[in-house]
C-alpha positions as CSV (number, residue, x, y, z in Angstrom):
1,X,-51.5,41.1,36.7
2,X,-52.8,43.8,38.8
3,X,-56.2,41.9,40.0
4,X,-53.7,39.3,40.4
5,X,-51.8,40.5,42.8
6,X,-54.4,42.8,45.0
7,X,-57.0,39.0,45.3
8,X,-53.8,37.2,46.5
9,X,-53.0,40.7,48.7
10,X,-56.8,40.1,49.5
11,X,-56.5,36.4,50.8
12,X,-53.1,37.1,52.8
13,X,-55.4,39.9,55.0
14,X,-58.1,37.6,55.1
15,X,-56.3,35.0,56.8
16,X,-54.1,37.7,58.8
17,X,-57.0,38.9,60.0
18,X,-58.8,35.3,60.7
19,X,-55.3,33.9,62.0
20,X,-54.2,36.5,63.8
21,X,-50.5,36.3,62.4
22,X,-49.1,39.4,60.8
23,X,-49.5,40.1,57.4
24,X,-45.9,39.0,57.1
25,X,-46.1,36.2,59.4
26,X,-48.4,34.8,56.8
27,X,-47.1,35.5,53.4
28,X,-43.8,33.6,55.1
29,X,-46.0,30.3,56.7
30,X,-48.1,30.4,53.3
31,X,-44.9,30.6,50.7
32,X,-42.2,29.2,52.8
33,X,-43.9,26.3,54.8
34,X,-47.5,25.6,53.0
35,X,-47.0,25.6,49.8
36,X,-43.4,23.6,49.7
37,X,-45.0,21.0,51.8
38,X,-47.6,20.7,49.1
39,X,-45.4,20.3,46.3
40,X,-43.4,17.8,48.9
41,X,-46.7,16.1,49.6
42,X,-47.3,15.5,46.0
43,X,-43.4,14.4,45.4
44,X,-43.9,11.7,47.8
45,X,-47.2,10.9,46.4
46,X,-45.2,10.5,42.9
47,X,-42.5,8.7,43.9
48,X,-44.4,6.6,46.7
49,X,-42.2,7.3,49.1
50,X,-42.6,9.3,52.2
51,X,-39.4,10.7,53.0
52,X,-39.6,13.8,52.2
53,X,-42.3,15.2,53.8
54,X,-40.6,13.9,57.0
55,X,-37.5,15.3,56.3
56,X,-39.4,19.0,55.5
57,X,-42.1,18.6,58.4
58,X,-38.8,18.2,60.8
59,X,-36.6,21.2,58.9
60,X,-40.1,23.4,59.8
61,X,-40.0,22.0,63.5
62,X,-36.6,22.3,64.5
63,X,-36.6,25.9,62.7
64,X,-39.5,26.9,64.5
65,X,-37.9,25.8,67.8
66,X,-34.4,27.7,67.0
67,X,-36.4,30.8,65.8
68,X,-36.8,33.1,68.7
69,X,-38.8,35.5,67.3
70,X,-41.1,34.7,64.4
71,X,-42.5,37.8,64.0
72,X,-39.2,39.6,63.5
73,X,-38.2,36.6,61.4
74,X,-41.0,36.8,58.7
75,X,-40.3,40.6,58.7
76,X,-37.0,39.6,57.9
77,X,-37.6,37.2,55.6
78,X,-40.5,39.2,54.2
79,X,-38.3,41.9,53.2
80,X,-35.3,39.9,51.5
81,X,-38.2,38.2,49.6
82,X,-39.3,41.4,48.2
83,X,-36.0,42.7,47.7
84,X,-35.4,39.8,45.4
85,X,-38.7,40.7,43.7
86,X,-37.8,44.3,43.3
87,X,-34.5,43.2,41.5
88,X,-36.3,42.5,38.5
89,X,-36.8,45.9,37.9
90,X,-33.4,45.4,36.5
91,X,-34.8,44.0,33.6
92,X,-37.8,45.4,33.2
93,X,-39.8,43.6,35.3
94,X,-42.2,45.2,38.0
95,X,-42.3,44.4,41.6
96,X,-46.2,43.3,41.6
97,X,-45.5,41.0,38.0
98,X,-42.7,39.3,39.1
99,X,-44.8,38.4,42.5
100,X,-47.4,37.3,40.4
101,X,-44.9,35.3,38.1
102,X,-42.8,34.0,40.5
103,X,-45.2,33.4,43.3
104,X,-48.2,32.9,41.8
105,X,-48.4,31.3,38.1
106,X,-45.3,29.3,38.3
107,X,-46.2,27.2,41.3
108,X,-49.3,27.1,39.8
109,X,-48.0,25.8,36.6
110,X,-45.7,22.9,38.8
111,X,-48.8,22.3,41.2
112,X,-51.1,21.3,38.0
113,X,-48.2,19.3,36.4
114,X,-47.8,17.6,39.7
115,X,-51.1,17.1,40.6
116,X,-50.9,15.4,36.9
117,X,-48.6,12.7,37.5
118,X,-49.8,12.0,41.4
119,X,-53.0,11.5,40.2
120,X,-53.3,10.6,36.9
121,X,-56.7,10.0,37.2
122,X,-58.3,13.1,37.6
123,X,-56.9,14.3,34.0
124,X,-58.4,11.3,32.3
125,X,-61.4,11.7,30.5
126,X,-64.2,9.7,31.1
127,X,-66.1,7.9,28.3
């Protein structure tokens, strides 16, 4: 879980760094706008619809308009996120597993069932 969690720590930098967004800033626009647009993006894609994604790509725009200060948002955001996180200590759970469970290997787990049923295809194997 450890290596886990310091390679996604890793990546976050990284694209801090490259972005120049905060730390924060980009945990928020990666888990809170990037990945939900994928799994929108591959909801659509299911259901052949497009709806959604229009309906989430003007949520992100009008909430980017209304927020005054993003920085202090994703700070704010960034700690309630890992307050939730550190309430699975309550159970037994640390604060770096249940990132790694919660943020990493479930959406994993949906993305490749997703990605299953968008495109069927790729799963298939070829004789």
């Amino acid at each position: 879980m450890q290596s886990i969690f310091r390679f996604v720590y890793s990546i976050l930098q990284w694209l801090s760094e490259v972005s120049g967004f905060s730390y924060n800033e980009m945990n928020i626009i990666v888990f809170y706008i990037i990945m939900p647009f994928v799994y929108i993006f591959l909801a659509d894609k299911i259901w052949k619809k497009h709806f959604l994604k229009i309906i989430f790509g003007s949520f992100v725009l009008v909430s980017l308009l209304i927020i005054e200060d993003f920085s202090s948002f994703s700070d704010w955001l960034f700690r309630e996120s890992s307050d939730f996180l550190v309430s699975f200590q309550s159970v037994g759970i640390s604060y770096r597993d249940a990132s790694v469970v919660i943020c990493v290997l479930l959406p994993l787990i949906v993305f490749v069932v997703m990605i299953n049923y968008a495109y069927p295809k790729l799963f298939k194997s070829r004789k």
